[in-house]
Backbone as numpy.savetxt, mean C-alpha at the origin, in Angstrom:
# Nx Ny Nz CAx CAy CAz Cx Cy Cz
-56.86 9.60 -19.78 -56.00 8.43 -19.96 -54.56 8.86 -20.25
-54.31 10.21 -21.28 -52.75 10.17 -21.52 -52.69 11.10 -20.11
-53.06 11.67 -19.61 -52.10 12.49 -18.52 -52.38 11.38 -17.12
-53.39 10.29 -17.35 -52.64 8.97 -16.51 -51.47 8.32 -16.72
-51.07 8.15 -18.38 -50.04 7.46 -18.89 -48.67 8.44 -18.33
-48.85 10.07 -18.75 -47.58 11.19 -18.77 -47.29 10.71 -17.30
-48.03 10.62 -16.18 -47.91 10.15 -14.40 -47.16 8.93 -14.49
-47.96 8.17 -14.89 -46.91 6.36 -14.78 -45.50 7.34 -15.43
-45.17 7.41 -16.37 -44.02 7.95 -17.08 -43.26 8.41 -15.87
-43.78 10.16 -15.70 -42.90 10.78 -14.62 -42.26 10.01 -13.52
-43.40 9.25 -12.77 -43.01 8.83 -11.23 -42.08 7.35 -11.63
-42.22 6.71 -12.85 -40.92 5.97 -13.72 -39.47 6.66 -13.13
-39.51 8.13 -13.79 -38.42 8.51 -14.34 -37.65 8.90 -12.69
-38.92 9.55 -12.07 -38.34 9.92 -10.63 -37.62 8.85 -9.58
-38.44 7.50 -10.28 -37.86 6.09 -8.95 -36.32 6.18 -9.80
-36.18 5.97 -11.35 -34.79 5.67 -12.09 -33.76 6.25 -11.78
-34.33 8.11 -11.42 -33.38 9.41 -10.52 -32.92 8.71 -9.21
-33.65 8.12 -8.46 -33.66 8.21 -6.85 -32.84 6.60 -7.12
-32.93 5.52 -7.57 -32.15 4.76 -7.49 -31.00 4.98 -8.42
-30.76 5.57 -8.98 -29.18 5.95 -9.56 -28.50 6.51 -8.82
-29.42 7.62 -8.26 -28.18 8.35 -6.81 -28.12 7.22 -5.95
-28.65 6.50 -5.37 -28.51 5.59 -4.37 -27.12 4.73 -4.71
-27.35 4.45 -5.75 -26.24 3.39 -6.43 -25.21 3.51 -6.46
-25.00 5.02 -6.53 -24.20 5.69 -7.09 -23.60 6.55 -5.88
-23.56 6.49 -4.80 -23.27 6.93 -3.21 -23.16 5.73 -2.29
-21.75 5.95 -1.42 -21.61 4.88 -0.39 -23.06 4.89 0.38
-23.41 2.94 0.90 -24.57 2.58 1.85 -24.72 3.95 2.94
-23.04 3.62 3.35 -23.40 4.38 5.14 -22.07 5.36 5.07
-22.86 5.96 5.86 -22.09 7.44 6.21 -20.68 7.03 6.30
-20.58 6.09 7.00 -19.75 5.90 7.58 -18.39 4.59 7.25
-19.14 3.89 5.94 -18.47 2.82 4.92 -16.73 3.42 5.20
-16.31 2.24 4.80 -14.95 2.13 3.89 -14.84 3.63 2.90
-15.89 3.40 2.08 -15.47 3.73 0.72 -15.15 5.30 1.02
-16.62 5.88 1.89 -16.33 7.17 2.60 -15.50 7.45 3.59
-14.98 6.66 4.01 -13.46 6.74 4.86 -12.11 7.28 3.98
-12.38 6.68 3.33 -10.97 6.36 2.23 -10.90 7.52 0.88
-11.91 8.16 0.90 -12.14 9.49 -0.06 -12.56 10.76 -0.04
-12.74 10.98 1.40 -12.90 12.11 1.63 -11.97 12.43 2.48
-12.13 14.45 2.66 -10.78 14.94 3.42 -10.60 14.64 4.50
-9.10 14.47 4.84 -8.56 13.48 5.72 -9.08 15.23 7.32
-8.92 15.02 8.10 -9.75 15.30 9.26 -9.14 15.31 10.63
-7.27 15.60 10.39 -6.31 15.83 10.84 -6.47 17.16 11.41
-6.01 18.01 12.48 -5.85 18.87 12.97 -5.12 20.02 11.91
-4.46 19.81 11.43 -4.07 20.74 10.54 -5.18 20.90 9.16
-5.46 19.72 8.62 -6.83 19.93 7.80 -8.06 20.65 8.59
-8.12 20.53 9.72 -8.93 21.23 10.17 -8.94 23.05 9.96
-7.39 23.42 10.30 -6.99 24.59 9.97 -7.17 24.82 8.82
-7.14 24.25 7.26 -7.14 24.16 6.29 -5.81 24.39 5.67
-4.66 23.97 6.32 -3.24 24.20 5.75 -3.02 23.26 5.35
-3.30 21.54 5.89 -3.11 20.31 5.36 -3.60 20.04 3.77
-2.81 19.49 3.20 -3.22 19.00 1.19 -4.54 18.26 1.30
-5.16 18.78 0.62 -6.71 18.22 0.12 -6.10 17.05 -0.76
-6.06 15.88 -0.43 -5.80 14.71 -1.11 -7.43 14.68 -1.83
-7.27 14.23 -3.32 -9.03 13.67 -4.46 -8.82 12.03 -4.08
-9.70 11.89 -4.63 -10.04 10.25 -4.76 -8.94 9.76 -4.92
-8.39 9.49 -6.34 -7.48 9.10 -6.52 -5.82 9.13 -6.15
-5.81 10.33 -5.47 -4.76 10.60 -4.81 -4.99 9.13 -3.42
-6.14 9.55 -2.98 -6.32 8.20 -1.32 -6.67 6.79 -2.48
-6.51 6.26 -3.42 -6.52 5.12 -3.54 -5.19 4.50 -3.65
-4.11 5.83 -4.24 -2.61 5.76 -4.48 -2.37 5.34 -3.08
-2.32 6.25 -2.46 -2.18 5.98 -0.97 -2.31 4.55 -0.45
-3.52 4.09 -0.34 -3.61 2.53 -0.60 -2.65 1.67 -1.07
-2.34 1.95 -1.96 -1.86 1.38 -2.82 -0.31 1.11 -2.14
0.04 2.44 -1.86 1.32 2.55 -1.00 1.21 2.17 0.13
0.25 2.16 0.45 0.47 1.57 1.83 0.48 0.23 2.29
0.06 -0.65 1.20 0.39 -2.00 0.99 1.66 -2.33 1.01
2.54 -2.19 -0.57 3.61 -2.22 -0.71 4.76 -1.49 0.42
4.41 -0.35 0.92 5.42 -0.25 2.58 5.04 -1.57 3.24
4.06 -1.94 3.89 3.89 -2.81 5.13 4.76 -4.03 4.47
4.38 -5.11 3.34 5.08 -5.51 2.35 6.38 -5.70 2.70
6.75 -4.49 2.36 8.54 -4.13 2.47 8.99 -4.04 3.92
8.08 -3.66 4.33 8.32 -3.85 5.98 8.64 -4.91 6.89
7.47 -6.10 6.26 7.74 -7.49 6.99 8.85 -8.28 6.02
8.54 -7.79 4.87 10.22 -8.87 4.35 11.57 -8.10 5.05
11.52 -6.76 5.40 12.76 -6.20 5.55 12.99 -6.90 7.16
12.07 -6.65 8.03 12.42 -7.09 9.29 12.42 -8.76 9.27
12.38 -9.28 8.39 12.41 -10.67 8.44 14.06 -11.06 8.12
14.68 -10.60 7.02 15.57 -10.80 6.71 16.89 -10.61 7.59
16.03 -8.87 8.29 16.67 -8.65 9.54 17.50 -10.03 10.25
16.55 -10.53 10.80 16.89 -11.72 11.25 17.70 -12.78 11.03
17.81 -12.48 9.19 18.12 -13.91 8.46 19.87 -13.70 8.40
20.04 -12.30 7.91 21.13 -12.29 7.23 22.43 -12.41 8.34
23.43 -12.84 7.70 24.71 -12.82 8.39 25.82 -12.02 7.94
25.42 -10.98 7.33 26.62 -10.14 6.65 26.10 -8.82 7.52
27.19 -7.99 8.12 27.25 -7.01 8.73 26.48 -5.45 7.82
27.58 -6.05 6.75 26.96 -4.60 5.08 25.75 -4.63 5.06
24.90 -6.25 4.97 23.61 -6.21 4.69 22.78 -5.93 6.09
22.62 -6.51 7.10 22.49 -5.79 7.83 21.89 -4.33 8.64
23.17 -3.62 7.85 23.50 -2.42 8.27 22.52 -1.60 6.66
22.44 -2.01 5.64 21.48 -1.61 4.96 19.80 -1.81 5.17
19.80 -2.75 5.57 17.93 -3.56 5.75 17.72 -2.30 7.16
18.68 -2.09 8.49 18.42 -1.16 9.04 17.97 0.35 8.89
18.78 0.88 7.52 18.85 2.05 6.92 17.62 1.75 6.84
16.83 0.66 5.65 15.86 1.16 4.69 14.53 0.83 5.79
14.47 -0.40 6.83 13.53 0.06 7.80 13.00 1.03 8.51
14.34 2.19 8.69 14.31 3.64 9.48 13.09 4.34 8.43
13.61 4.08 6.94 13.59 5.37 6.61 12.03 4.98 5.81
11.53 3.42 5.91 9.78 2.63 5.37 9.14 3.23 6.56
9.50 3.67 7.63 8.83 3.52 8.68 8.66 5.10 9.29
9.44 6.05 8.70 9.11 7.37 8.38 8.30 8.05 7.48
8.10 6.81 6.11 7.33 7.64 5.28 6.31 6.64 5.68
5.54 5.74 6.01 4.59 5.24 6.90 3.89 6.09 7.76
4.83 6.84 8.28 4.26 7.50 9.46 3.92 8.94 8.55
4.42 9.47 7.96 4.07 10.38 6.93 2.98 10.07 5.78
2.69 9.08 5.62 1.68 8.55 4.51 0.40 8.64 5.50
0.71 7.86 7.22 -0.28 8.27 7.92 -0.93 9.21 8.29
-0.47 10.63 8.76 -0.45 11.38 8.84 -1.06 12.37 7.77
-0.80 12.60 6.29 -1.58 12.58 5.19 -2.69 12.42 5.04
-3.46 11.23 5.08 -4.28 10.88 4.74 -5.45 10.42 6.32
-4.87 11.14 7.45 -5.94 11.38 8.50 -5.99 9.95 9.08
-4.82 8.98 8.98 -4.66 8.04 9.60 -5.72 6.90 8.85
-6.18 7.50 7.68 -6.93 6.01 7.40 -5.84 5.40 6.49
-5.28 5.31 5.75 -4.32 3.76 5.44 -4.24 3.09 6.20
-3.70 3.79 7.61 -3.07 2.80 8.72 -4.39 1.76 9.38
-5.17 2.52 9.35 -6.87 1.92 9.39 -6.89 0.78 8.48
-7.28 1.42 7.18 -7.07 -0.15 6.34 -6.45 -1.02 6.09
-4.71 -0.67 6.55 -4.16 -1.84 6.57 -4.53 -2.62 7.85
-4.70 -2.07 8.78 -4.64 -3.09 10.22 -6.43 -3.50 9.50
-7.42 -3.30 9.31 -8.36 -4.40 9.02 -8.14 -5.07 8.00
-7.01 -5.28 7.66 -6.80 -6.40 6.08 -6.21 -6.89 7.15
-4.76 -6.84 7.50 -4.40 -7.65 8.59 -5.18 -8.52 9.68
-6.20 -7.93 10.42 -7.11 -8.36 11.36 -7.68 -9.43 10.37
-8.31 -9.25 9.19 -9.37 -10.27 8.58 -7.83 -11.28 7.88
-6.69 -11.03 7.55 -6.22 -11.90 6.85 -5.70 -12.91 8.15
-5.18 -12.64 9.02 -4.68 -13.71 10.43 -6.33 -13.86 10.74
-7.65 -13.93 10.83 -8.78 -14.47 11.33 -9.69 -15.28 9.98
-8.50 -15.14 9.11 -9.31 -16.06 8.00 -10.63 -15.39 7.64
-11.43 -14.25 7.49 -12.32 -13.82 7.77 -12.87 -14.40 6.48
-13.98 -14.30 6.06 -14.16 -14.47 4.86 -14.88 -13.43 3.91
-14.49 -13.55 2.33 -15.27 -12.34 1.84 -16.89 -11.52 2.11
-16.88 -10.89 1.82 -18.19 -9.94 1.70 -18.97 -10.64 0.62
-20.34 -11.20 0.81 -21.07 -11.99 -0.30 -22.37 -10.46 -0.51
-22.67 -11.06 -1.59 -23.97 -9.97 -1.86 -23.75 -8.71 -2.18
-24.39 -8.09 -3.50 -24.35 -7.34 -3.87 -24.05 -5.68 -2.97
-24.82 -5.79 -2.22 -24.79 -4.49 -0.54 -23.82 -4.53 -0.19
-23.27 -5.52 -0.04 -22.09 -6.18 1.25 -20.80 -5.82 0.22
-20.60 -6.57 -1.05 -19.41 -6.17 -2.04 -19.37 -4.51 -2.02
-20.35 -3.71 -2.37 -19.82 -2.61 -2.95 -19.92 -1.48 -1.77
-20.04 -1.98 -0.55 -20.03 -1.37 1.03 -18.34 -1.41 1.11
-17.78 -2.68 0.44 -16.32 -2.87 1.16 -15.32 -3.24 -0.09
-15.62 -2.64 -0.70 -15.06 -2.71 -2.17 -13.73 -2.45 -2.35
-13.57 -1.19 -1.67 -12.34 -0.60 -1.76 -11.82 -1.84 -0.42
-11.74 -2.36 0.83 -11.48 -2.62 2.05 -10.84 -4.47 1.21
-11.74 -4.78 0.18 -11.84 -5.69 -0.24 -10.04 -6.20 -1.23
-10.03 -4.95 -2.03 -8.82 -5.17 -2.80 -8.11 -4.83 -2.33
-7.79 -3.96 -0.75 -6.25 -3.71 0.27 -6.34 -5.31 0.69
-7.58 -5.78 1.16 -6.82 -7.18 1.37 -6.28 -8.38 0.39
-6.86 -7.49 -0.71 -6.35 -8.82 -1.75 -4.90 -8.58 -2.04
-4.91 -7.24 -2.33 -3.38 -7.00 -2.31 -2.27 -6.84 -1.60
-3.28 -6.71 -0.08 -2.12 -6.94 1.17 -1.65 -8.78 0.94
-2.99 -9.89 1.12 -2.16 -10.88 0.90 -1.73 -11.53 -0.21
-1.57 -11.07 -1.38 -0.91 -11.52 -2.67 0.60 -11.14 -2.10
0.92 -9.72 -1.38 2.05 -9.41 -1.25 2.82 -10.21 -0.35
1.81 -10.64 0.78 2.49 -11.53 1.82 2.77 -13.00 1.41
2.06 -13.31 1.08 2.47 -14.58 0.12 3.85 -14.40 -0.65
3.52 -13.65 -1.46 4.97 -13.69 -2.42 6.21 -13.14 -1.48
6.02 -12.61 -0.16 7.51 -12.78 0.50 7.85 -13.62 1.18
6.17 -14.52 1.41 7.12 -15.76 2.22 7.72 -16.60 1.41
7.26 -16.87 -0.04 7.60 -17.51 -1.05 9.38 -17.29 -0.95
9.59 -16.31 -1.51 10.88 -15.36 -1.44 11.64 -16.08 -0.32
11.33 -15.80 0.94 12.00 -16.24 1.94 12.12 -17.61 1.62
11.17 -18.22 1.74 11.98 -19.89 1.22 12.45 -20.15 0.55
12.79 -19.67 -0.86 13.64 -19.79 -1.94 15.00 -19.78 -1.33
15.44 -18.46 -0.43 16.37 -17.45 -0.10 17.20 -18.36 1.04
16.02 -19.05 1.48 16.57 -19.97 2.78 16.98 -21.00 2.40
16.28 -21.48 1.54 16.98 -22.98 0.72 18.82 -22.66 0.17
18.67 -21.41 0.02 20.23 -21.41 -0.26 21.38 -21.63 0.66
21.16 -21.65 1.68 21.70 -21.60 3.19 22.71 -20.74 3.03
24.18 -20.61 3.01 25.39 -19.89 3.41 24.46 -18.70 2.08
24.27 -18.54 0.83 24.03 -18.16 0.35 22.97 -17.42 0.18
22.44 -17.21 1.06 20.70 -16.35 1.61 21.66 -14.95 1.32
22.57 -14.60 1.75 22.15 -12.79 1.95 22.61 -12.74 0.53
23.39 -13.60 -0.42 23.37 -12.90 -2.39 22.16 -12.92 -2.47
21.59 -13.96 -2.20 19.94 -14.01 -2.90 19.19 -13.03 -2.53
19.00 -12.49 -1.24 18.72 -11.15 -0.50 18.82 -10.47 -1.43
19.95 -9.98 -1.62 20.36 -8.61 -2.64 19.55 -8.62 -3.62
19.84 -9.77 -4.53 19.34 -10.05 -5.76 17.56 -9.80 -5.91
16.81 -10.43 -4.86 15.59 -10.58 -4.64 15.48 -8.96 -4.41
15.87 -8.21 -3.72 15.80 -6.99 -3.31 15.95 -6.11 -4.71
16.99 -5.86 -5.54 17.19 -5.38 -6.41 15.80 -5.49 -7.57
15.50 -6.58 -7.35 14.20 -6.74 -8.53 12.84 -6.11 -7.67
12.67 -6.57 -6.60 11.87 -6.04 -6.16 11.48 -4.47 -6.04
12.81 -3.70 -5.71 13.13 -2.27 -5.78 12.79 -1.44 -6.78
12.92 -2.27 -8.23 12.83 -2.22 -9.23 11.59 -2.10 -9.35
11.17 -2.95 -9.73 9.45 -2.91 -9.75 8.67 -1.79 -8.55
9.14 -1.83 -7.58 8.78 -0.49 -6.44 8.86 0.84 -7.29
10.05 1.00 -8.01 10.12 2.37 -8.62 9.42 2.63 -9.87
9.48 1.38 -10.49 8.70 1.63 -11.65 6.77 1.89 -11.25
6.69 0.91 -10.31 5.32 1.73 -9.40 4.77 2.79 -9.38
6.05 3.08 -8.14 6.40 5.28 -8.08 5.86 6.27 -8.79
7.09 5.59 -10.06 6.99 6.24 -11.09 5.59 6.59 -12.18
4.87 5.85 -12.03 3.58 5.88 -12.55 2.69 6.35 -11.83
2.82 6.35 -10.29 1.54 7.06 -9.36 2.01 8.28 -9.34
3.26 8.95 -9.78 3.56 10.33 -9.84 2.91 11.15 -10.66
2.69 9.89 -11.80 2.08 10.62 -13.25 0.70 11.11 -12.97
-0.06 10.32 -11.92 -1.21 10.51 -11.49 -1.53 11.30 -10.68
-1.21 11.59 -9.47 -1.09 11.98 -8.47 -1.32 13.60 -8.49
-1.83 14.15 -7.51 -2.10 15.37 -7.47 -0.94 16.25 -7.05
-0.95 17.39 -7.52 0.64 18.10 -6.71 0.98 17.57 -5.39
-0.48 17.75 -4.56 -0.89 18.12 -2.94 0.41 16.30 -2.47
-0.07 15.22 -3.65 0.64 14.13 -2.81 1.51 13.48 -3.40
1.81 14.12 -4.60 3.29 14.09 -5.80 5.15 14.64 -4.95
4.73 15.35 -3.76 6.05 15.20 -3.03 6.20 13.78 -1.97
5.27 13.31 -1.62 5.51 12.15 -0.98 6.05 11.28 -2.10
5.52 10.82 -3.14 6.31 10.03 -3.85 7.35 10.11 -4.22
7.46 11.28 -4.53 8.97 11.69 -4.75 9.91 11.37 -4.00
9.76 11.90 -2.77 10.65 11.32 -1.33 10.43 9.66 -1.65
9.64 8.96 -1.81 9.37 7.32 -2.12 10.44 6.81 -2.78
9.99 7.61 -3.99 10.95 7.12 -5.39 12.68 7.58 -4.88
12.86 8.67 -3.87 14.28 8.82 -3.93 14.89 7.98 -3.04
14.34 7.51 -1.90 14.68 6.65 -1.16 14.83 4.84 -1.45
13.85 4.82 -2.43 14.12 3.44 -2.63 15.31 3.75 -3.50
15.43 4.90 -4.69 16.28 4.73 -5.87 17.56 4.37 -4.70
18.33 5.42 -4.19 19.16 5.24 -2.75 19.72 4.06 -2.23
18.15 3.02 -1.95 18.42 1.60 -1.15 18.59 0.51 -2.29
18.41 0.92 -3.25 18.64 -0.07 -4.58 19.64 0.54 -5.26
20.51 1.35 -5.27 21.89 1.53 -5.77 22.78 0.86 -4.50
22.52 1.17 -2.76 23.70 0.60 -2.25 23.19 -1.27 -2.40
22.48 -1.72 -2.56 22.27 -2.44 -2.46 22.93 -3.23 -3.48
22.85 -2.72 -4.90 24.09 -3.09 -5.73 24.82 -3.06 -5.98
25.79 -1.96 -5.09 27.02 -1.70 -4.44 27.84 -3.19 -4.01
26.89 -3.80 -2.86 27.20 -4.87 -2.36 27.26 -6.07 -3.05
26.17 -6.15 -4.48 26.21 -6.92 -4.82 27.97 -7.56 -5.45
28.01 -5.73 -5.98 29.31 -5.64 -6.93 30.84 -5.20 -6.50
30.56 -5.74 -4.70 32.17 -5.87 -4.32 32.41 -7.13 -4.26
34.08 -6.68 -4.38 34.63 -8.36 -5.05 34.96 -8.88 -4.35
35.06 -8.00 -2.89 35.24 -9.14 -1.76 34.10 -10.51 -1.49
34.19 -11.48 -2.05 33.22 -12.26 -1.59 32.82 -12.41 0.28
33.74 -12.05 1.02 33.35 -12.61 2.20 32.91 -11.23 2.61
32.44 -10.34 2.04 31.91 -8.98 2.56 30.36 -9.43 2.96
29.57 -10.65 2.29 28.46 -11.09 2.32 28.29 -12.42 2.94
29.54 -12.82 3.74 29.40 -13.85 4.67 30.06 -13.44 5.82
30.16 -12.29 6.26 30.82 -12.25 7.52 29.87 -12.03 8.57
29.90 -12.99 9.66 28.55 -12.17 10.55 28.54 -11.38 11.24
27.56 -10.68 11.22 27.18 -9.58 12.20 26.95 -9.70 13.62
27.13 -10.67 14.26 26.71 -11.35 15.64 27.67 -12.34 15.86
């Protein structure tokens, strides 16, 4: 009877082993979650010269790669909006230079950001709807909060834009202004994923943090010339 009981016990303890690892490891080979955390699988990683990005280094990444796209569609939007030549000629600068470290953030990380942002995109324009069920949530977990935070971000720039537009002659001060805070909060971002960040992906931010610091000093440059019509003259 007890070395029936010590059996129930063991083969207990062995199912508790075998479903903890289970639990505790992406569904499929091939998930999100294992996309997004293991080494990126770039030709040069292949060589083994490319930075071994950890976990947390590719969630930063994420993270950044939101806030670029973000900055991307308000910047090319405004593109459009503004009528001052200065401003303009800045939103151009800082598009060149979102759209270099984009392509460098891609590149990094074996092209999956660019992956997860275009399926947040794909599911946010198709209305898709969440992942229900326990399997289904923690299959797309990570896939789940790029889209929450891709569209919290898009929201709050169209918001922005209508504020900005309601001002009419007065859209490109508000520009600045909106920009300056925003920049702000971008660096203070930065500045905290640096603290984290592994050497291997602590120079990309750096380049991050120097470029925005850069587009948010000229940017208050403009705010703080006294020519008023420096911000109503058009560019077209």
């Amino acid at each position: 009877m007890r070395v029936h009981f010590f059996e129930k016990i063991t083969a207990a303890l062995i199912a508790l082993f075998v479903c903890g690892v289970a639990w505790n490891k992406p569904l499929f080979a091939g998930s999100p979650e294992t996309n997004l955390t293991d080494k990126p699988t770039s030709a040069s990683a292949k060589e083994g010269n490319a930075p071994h990005l950890n976990i947390v280094d590719h969630k930063l990444a994420l993270c950044l790669a939101v806030d670029l796209t973000a900055q991307l569609e308000m910047s090319e939007q405004a593109l459009k909006e503004t009528k001052s030549e200065s401003i303009h000629q800045l939103i151009s600068t800082n598009l060149s230079q979102q759209r270099q470290l984009a392509e460098r953030l891609e590149l990094l990380t074996g092209g999956r950001t660019k992956a997860a942002i275009q399926r947040a995109l794909h599911e946010i324009k198709n209305h898709t709807p969440p992942p229900t069920g326990l399997a289904a949530i923690r299959q797309d977990a990570t896939a789940a909060v790029v889209r929450i935070r891709l569209e919290i971000a898009q929201e709050n720039g169209r918001l922005l834009h209508d504020q900005m537009r309601a001002k009419g002659d007065g859209y490109d001060r508000a520009y600045l202004q909106a920009e300056i805070i925003g920049q702000t909060q971008y660096i203070a971002t930065l500045l905290v994923f640096a603290r984290q960040a592994s050497d291997d992906f602590t120079p990309l931010i750096e380049a991050a943090t120097a470029q925005a610091q850069c587009h948010l000093a000229a940017a208050r440059l403009l705010v703080a010339e006294p020519q008023a019509n420096q911000l109503a003259s058009p560019s077209r």
